[in-house]
N, C-alpha and C positions, 0 to 999 in steps of 0.2 A: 284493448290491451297491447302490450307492447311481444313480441316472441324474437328470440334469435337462434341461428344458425350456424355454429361454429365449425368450421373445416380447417385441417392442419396437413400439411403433405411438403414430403422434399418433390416432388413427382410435378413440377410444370410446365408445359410444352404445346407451346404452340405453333404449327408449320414446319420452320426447320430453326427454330430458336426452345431452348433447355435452360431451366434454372440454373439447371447441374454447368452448364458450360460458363456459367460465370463465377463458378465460387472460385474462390473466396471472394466471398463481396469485395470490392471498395468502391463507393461512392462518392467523393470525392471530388472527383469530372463533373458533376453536375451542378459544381457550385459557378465551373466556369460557362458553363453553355447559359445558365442561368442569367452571364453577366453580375454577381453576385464579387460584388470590389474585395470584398475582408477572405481571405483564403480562411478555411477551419478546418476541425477534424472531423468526418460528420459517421456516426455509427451508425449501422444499417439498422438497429434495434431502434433507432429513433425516427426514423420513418413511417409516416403514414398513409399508406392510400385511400382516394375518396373517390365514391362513385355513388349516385343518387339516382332515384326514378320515382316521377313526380307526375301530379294532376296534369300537367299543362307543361308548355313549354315558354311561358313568361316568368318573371321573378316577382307577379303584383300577388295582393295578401290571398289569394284565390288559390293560390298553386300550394299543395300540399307534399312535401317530400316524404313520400312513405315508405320507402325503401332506401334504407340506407346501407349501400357497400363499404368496408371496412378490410383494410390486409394489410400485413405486417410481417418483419421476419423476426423468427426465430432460433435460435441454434442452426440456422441455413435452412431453415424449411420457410415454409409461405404458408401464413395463418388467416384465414381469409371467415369473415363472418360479417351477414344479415341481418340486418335489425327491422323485422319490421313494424307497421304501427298498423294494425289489425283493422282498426275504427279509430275516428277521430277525436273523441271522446279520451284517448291515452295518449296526448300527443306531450302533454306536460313529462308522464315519467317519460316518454319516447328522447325527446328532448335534453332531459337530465343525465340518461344516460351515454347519450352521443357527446356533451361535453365533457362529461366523465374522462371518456375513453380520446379524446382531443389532449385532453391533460397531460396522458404522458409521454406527447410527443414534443419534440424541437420544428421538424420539419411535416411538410404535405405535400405529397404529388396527388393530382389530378390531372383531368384531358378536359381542358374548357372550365374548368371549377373556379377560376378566377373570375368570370363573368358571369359564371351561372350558379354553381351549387353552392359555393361557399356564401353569395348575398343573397341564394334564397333560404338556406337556414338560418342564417343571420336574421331574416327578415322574421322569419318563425319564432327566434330569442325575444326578438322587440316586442312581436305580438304578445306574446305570453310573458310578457314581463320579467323575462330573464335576462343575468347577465348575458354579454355577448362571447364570441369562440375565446379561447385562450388564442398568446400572441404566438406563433409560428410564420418561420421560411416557407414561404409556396412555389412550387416549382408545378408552372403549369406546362404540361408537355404539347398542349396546341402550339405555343410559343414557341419552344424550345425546338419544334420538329419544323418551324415557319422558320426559321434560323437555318438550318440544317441543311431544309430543302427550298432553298428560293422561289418564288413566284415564279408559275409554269411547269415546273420542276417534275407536277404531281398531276393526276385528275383530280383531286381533290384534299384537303384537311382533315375528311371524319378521322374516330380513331378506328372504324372498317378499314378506311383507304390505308391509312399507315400498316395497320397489320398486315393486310397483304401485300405491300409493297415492301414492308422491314421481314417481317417473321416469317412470309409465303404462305399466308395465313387465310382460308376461305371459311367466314362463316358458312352453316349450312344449317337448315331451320331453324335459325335465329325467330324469335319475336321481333316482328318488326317495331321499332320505338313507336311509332303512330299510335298503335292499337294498345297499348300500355297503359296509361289513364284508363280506357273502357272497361280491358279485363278489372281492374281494382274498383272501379266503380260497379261493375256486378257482384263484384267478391263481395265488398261491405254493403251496397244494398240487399242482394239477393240470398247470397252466399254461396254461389256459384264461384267456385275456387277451382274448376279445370283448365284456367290459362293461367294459375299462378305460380304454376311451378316453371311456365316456359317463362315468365319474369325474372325466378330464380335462378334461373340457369345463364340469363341473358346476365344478369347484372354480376356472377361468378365469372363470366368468360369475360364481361369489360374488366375487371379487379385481376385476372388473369394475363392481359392481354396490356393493360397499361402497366403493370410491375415489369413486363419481360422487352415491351418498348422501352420504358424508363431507363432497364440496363442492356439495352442495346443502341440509346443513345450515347450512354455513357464511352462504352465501348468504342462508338464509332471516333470520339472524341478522344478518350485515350489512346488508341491506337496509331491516329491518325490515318483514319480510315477513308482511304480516297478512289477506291476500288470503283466507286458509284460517283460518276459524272457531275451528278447533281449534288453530292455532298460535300463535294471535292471543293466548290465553288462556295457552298454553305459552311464549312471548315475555316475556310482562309479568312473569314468575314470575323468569325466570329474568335480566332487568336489574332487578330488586329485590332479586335473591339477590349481584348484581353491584356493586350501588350504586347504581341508575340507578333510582331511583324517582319520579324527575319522565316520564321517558321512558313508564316504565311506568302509572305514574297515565294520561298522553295518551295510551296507548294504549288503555289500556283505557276512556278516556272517550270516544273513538271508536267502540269496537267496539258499546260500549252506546247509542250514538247514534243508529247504523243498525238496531239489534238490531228495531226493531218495522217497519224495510219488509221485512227479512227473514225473517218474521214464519213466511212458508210455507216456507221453504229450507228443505233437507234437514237441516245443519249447525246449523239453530236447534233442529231436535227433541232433540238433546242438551243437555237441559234441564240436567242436571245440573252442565254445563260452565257454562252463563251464569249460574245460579245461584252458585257461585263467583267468576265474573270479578264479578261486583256485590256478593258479600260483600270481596275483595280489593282493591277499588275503595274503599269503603266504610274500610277499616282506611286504606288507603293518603291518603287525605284525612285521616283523624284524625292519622297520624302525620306530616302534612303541615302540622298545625295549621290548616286548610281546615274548622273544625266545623259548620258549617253546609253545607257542602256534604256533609260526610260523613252528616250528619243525613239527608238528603235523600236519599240512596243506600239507607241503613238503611231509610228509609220505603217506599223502591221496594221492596225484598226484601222486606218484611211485607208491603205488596199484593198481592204475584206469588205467592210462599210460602208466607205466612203463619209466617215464620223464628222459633225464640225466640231464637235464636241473637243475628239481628238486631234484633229489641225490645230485646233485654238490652242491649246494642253504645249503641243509639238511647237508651235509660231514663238510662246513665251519660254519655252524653254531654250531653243534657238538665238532670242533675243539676247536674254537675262542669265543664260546659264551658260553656252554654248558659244555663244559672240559670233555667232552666226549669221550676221545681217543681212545675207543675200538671201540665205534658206530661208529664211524666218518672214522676209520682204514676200517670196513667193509663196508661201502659207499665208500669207495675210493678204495677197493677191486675189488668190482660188477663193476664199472665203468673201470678198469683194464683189467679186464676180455672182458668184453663187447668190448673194444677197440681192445682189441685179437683177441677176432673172429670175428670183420667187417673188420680188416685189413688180416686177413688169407679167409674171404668171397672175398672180393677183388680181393687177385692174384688169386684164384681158378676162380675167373669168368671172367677172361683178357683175352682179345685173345693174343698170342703170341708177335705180336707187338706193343700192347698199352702198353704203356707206364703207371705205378701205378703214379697220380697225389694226390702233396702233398696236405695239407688242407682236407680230403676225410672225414675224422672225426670230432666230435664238440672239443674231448681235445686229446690232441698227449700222446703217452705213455710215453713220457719222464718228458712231465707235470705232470701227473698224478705219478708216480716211486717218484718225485721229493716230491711231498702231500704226499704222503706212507712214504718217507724216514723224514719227519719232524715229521709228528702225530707218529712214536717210538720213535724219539728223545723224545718228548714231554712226551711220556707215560711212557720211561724207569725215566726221572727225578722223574715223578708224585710218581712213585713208590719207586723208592728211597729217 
């Protein structure tokens, strides 16, 4: 049969994050973290969250979603209900009634439900000969928090990690997800049902834990939340990807402003991050028509780096924007050079019968000979 579990409370808190600190809802922001082109009005009441716990952790016909998490608001409260499917034998009503309750939403967040829960209940529709979901916006928050927080940024993607990195949140005798299929498979063979309630509890605290992520992303995004090093840089990406490239250019010429008191922070050791926010910084003045100031970015990242990336960036801006023939000759010099001695590193370090494979450098010397031989054309006119 199928049973559910409905809970309702204004009351949710996890870590040092509170429902209460975000009302009055607006949700709104998350159409842009989303990347979502058409702006709307989006009401909190049409909101869906989804969280599932299932046989297995593939999407093939074997895996069975038996628990299905469900939450929603209410008059400001958070309606949070369990549906589960007892035995497999009630998966049809189990089913009917999950579309049901699909129905009267617009929108879906989930944490990963884009690859995983939404195609494997899908999958469960097809088997059983059902229509499929109704049509809805998905907002999956693995994405939207990969956005936020760049590669490195994080130990890791779970939605564990984010909680206690966003909300200061530490599970503690959680079920671990592993042991979740076993306990369900002793419930309906045996009927041994004394780990079902730590299921219950596990799949309330993710429906809990994704609603107060979801509007703590939002937040960070309407605030302009740049407090954290790492979002500061996930921020700027994503009002550039939006339109917003004056927002993001000031953002990021702040972050790089303070960049050297924080010189010891923890959040500066992720070199890799600030390294990018100063090549993105860098583009974003160029394409801002700002070329001196973008020059000037490019110069920082050959100091710090030693970038060709950003020589190269800095040589055509020189050339083509700045009419700078001698600077730009000398950019195009160092990067000459440099290509010399990786390609003479190269053969000295082959064994006898490898073979030197082309592509081995970012720009070939012929390309580069070729920039050389234009920026004098260029210089000897200038001068005559």
């Amino acid at each position: 049969g199928v049973y559910r579990y409905r809970t309702r409370t204004p009351k949710v808190e996890l870590g040092q994050s509170r429902l209460r600190h975000h009302l009055p809802l607006r949700l709104s922001g998350i159409l842009e973290l989303a990347l979502w082109p058409q702006p709307e009005a989006l009401h909190p009441e049409d909101v869906l969250f989804l969280d599932t716990e299932t046989t297995g952790l593939t999407r093939g016909a074997g895996t069975l979603p038996f628990l299905t998490g469900l939450a929603c608001f209410e008059n400001n409260q958070l309606v949070r209900e369990l549906v589960l499917l007892s035995e497999p034998g009630g998966e049809e009503a189990y089913l009917d009634y999950i579309q049901k309750c699909f129905r009267r939403f617009q929108y879906l967040v989930s944490y990963n439900g884009r690859a995983f829960d939404v195609p494997l209940l899908k999958n469960r529709l097809i088997l059983n000969r059902k229509p499929g979901l109704p049509e809805f916006l998905h907002f999956d928050l693995l994405h939207i928090f990969r956005r936020l927080y760049p590669k490195g940024s994080l130990s890791g993607y779970r939605q564990m990690d984010l909680e206690q990195h966003v909300l200061q949140y530490t599970r503690e005798g959680d079920t671990p997800g592993a042991e979740i299929p076993q306990i369900y498979f002793d419930y309906v063979k045996y009927g041994h049902d004394g780990g079902m309630a730590g299921i219950f509890e596990h799949n309330l605290t993710d429906l809990s834990g994704m609603v107060l992520l979801f509007l703590e992303a939002i937040r960070m995004y309407d605030e302009r939340d740049s407090a954290r090093g790492a979002v500061r840089s996930g921020l700027a990406r994503i009002l550039l990807r939006n339109r917003r490239g004056e927002e993001a250019g000031q953002l990021l010429g702040e972050a790089l402003q303070t960049a050297e008191a924080n010189s010891d922070s923890e959040e500066d050791q992720v070199g890799s991050l600030r390294y990018r926010d100063f090549l993105l910084l860098g583009q974003l003045q160029r394409r801002r028509g700002r070329f001196a100031e973008a020059a000037a970015v490019f110069e920082e990242v050959i100091k710090r780096y030693d970038c060709p990336y950003a020589r190269m960036a800095l040589a055509k801006l020189l050339e083509h924007r700045l009419k700078d023939f001698p600077a730009a000759l000398a950019q195009t010099d160092e990067l000459l050079e440099k290509e010399r001695l990786a390609a003479q590193a190269a053969v000295n370090n082959r064994s006898d019968d490898a073979p030197v494979l082309p592509g081995s450098h970012i720009y070939s010397a012929s390309e580069l000979q070729r920039r050389r031989d234009r920026i004098l054309k260029k210089q000897a006119r200038a001068a005559g």
